[in-house]
C-alpha positions in Angstrom: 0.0 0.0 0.0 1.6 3.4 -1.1 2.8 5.6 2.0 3.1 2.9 4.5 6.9 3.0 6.3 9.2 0.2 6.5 9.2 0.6 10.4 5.8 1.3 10.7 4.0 -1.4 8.5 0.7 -1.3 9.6 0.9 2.5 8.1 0.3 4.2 11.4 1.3 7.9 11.6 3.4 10.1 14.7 0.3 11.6 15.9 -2.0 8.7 15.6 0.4 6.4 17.6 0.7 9.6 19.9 -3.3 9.0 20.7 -3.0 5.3 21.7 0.0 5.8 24.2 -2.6 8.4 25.8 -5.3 6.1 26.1 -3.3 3.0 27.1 -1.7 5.5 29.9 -5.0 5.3 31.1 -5.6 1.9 30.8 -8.1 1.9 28.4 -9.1 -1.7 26.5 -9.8 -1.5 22.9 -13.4 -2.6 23.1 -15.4 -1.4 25.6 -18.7 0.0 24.0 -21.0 -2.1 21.2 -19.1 -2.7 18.2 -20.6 -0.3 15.7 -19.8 2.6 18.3 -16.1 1.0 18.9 -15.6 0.6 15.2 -16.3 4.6 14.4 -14.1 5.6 17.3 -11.1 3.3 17.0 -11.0 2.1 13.6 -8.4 4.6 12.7 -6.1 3.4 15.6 -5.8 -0.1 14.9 -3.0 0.1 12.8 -1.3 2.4 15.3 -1.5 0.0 18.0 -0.1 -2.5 15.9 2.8 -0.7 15.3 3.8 0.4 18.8 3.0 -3.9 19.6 6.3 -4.3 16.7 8.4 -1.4 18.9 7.8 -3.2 22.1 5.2 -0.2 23.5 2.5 -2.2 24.1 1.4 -5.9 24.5 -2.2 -8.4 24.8 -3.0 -8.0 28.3 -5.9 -11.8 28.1 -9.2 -11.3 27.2 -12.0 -9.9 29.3 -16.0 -10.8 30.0 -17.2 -10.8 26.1 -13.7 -11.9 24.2 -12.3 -8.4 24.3 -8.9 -7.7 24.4 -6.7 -5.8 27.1 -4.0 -3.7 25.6 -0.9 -2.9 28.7 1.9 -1.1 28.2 4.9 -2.4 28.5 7.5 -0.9 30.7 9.2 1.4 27.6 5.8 2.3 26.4 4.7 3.5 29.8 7.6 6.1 30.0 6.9 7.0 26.2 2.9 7.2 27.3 4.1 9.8 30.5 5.8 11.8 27.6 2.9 12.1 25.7 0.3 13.0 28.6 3.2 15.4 30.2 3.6 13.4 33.7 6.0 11.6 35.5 5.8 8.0 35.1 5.6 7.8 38.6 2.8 9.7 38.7 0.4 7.7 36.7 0.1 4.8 38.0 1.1 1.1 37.7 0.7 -1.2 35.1 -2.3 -3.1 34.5 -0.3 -6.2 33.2 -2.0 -9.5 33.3 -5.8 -7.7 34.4 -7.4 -9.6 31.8 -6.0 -13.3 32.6 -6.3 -12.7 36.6 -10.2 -10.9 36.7 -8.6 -8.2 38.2 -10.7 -4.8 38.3 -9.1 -3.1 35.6 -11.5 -3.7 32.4 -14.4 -2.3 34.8 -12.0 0.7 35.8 -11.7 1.4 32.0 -15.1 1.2 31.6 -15.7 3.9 34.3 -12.8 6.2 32.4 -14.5 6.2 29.3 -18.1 6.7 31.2 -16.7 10.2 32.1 -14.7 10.8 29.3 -17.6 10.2 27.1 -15.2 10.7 24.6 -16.5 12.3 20.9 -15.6 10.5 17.7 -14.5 12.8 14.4 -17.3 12.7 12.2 -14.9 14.6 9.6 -13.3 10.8 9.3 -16.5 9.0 8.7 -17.6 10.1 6.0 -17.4 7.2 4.3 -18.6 4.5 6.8 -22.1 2.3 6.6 -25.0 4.5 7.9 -25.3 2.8 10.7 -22.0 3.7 12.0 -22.5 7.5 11.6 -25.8 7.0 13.4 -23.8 5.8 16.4 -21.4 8.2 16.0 -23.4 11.4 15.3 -25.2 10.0 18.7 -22.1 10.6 20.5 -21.8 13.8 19.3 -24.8 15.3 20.6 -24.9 13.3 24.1 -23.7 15.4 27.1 -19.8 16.2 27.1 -17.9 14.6 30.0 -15.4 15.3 31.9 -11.9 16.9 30.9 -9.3 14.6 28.8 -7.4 10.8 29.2 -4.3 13.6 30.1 -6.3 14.6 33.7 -7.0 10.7 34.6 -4.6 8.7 36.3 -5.3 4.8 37.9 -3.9 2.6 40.3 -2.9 6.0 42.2 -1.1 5.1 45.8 -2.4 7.1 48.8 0.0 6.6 51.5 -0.8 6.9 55.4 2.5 5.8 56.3 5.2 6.0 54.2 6.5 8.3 50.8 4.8 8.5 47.3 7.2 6.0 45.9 7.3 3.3 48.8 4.3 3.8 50.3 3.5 1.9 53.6 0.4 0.0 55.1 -2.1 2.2 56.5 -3.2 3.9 52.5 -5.9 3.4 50.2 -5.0 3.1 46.3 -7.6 4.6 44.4 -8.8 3.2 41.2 -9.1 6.5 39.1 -8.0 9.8 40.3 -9.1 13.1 38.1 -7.1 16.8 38.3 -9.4 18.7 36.0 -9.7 22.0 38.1 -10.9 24.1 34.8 -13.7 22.0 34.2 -14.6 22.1 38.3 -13.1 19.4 39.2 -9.5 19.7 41.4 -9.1 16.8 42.3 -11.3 13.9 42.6 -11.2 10.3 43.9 -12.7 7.5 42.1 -13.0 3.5 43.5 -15.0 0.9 41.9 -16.7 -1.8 43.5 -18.5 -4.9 41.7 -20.7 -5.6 44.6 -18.7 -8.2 46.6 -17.7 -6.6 49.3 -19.9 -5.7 52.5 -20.7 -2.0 54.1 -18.3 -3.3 56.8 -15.2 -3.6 54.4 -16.3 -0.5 52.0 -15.8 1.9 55.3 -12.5 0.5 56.3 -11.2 1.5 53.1 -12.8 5.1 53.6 -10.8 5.2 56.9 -7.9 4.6 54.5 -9.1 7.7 52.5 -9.1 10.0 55.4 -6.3 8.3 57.3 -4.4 9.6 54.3 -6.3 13.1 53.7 -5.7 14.4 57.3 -2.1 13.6 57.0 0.7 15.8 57.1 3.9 16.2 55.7 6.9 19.2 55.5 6.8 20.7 52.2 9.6 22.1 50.6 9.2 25.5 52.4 9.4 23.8 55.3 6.2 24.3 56.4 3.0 21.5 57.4 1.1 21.2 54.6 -1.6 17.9 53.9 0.2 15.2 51.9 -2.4 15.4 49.3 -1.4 19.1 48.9 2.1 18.4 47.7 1.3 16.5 45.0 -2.1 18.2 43.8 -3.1 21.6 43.1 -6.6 22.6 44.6 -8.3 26.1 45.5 -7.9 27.0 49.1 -11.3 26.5 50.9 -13.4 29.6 52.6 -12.4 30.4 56.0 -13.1 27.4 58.7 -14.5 25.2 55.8 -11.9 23.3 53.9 -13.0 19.7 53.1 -11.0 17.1 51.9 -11.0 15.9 48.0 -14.2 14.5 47.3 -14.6 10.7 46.7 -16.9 9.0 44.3 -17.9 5.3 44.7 -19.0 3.7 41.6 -21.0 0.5 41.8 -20.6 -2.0 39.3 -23.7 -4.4 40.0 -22.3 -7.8 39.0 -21.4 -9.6 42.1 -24.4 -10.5 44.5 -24.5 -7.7 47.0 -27.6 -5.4 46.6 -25.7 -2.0 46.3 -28.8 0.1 47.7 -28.6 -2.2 50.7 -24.5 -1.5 51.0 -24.8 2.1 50.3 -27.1 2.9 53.3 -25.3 0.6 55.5 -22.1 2.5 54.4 -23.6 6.2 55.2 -24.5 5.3 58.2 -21.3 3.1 58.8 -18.9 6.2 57.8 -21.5 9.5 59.0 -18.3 10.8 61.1 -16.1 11.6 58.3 -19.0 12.7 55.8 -21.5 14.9 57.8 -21.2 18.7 57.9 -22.1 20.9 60.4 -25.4 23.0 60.0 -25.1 26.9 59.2 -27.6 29.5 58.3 -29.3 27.1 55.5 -26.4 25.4 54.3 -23.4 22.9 55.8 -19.7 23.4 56.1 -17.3 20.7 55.6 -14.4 21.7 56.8 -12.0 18.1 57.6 -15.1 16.4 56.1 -14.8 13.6 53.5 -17.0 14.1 50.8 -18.6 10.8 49.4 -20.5 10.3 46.3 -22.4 7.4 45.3 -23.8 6.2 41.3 -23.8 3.1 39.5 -21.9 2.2 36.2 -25.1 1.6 34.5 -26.2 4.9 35.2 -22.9 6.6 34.4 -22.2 4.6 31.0 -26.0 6.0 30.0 -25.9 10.0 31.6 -22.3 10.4 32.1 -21.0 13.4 34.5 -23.6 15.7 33.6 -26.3 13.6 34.3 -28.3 13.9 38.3 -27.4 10.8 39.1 -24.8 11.4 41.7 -26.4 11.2 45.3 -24.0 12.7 47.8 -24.0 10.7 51.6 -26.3 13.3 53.8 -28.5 14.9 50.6 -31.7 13.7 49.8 -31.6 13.9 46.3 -29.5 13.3 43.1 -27.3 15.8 41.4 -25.2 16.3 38.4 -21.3 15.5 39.5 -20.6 18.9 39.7 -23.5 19.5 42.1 -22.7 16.1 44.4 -18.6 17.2 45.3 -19.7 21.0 45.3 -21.8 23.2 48.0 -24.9 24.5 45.6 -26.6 25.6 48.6 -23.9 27.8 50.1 -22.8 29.0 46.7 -26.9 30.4 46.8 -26.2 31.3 50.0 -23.4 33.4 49.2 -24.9 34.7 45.9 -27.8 36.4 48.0 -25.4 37.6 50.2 -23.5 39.5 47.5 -26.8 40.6 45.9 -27.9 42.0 48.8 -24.9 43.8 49.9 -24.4 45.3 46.3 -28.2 46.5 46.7 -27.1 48.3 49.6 -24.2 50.0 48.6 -26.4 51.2 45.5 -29.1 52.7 47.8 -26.3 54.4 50.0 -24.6 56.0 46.7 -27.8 57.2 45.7 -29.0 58.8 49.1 -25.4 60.5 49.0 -26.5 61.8 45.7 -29.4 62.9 47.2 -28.1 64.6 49.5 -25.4 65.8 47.5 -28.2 67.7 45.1 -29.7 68.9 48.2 -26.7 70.6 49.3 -26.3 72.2 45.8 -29.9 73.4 45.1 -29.9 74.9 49.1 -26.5 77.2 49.3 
């Protein structure tokens, strides 16, 4: 076939083999949505992944639930993957080597990735594809965007209690996805996945994990006590005597026998000391509070981010994600607040005027 390189026979280009280290970085499997809709969004990268298989990049990782395939990284193509989303390799993660063959969570933990992704094929490149491929495509297009880009989702992400970021000791929680997309409202979030085996029991021992590790504190490089969590991740400073701790969002996979509505209430109630807030003038503060978030994957694969299907331990109702990890009430609060101080300071400039006139019209 005319333009194909030697080295690269499968005819893959820079920028297309480029794409597939991001989305391996993330541990993505090349076959997680109905074939039509995987076909117009991957096609294109087949013959990439191919190639970076002949440069020793990447590698079959077993088969998953369904005969799909698990693509891993090998060790080189992880450090060429950290080039290519601009972190350190230490910073991304482990490698998901073997998930497929073991049953290990990490075709599930995809699935979750591209739920809130939701990423959007190129329409431009279908053009010639069956109808029923641009159907599924165009669909895509005009579902609700999700959240940020692969280059603001890490996995496998080591929270250390006890310990350093590199040898971490027992005491930590790992958590299954973590997202840094601060201009899309979203600092820094926690993800873990559960399929529904575990009890409420276990679920909250690995939330003591989460805030074992939140409320710890390390010496920065200034020198001064700063959380560990801090020194690693950028997020806004809180409002005076309310700063909560990065939010986490528990996604439950219904496949094992557990009745997840069941778990999640026993869980609340189970973990109510490191979630609840403290009542104020029609809203809560937060402040050394854990938030936690609860959906299911079913749910998420269907609405995505923007959806209100995120129900937030200690609310009584559903909201989008945005809505679950932030404070709508207080933000309301705060917006009638600054209304009506603004509606002051107009009436006081316009009684000086007042008076001002006054003063003019009487000397």
């Amino acid at each position: 076939m005319a333009g194909k390189r030697e080295e690269n026979p499968a005819g893959s280009s820079n920028n297309l083999r480029g794409d597939v280290l991001r989305v391996l970085g993330a541990r993505h499997t090349d076959k997680l949505t109905p074939s039509k809709r995987k076909q117009a969004r991957t096609a294109s990268h087949t013959g990439a992944l191919s190639d970076l298989r002949k440069h020793g990049l990447a590698e079959n990782g077993g088969k998953i639930s369904g005969g799909d395939t698990l693509r891993n990284l090998t060790p080189m193509g992880l450090k060429a993957a950290s080039t290519e989303l601009g972190q350190p390799v230490g910073e991304m993660g482990n490698l998901a080597r073997g998930a497929g063959r073991t049953g290990a969570s990490h075709p599930v933990v995809n699935e979750a990735v591209l739920a809130l992704l939701r990423p959007k094929p190129d329409l431009s490149q279908l053009a010639n594809e069956l109808a029923d491929v641009l159907a599924a495509a165009q669909a895509t297009v005009d579902a609700p965007p999700g959240l940020a880009t692969i280059a603001f989702y890490a996995t496998e992400v080591a929270l250390p209690a006890t310990g350093t970021w590199s040898n971490p000791g027992r005491g930590g929680a790992q958590a299954d996805i973590v997202i840094t997309a601060p201009e899309d409202g979203v600092p820094l979030l926690f993800v873990e996945i559960d399929n529904c085996y575990e009890s409420a029991q276990v679920l909250a021992a690995e939330i003591d994990k989460y805030m074992r590790f939140c409320q710890r504190k390390v010496k920065d490089v200034d020198g001064k006590q700063r959380p560990m969590w801090r020194t690693r991740w950028w997020v806004p400073d809180g409002r005076h005597a309310d700063e909560p701790h990065p939010p986490l969002l528990l996604v439950f996979n219904r496949v094992g026998p557990r009745n997840p509505n069941t778990v999640i209430a026993q869980l609340a109630e189970l973990t109510q000391r490191h979630w609840q807030g403290t009542a104020y003038d029609g809203f809560h503060m937060y402040d050394g509070k854990l938030p936690i978030v609860v959906t299911g994957m079913k749910q998420l694969k269907e609405h995505g981010p923007a959806g209100a299907i995120f129900r937030r331990f200690g609310r009584p109702h559903n909201q989008t994600l945005l809505e679950a990890i932030g404070n709508p009430r207080r933000e309301a609060h705060d917006a009638r607040q600054q209304a009506e101080y603004e509606a002051r300071e107009r009436e006081y400039k316009e009684q000086l005027r007042r008076v001002s006139v006054f003063y003019v019209i009487t000397r």
